[in-house]
C-alpha positions, 0 to 999 in steps of 0.5 A: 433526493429519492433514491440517494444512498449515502455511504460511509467513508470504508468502501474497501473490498477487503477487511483491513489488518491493522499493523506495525511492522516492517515491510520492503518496496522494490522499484517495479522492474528495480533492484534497490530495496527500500524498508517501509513501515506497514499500517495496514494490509488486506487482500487486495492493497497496502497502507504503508509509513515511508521515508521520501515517499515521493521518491517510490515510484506509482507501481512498486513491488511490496514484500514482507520479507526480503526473501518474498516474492512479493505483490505488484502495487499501484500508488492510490494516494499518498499523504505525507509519509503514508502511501495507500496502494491496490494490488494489481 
């Protein structure tokens, strides 16, 4: 196996920040804001903590305030109540 590079589970292209705090997810094109709970936050993606994750739809608005203008996002993965979502 020449020339086989393994790497490590963190592949990301941005440092992550680890926190705890509440954030906002709007429906892409949607009106209805819903409170999530932020993990971590980096340039280009989210990891949030939310109730009836199956319900938020693949792409979303994510907001750190309900007055921000907020990031479009696309669903990577979802884990139970967790969701890890890139910025588009």
């Amino acid at each position: 196996m020449f020339g086989s590079v393994r790497r490590g589970r963190e592949q990301r292209k941005a440092t992550r920040r680890k926190l705890t705090t509440s954030g906002f997810v709007r429906p892409d094109g949607g009106f209805a804001i819903r409170t999530c709970t932020v993990i971590d936050l980096s340039d280009t993606g989210v990891q949030i903590t939310i109730d009836e994750p199956r319900s938020l739809p693949s792409t979303f608005v994510f907001l750190t305030s309900r007055a921000a203008k907020g990031r479009r996002a696309n669903v990577k993965w979802r884990r139970g109540s967790q969701i890890g979502a890139e910025f588009i």
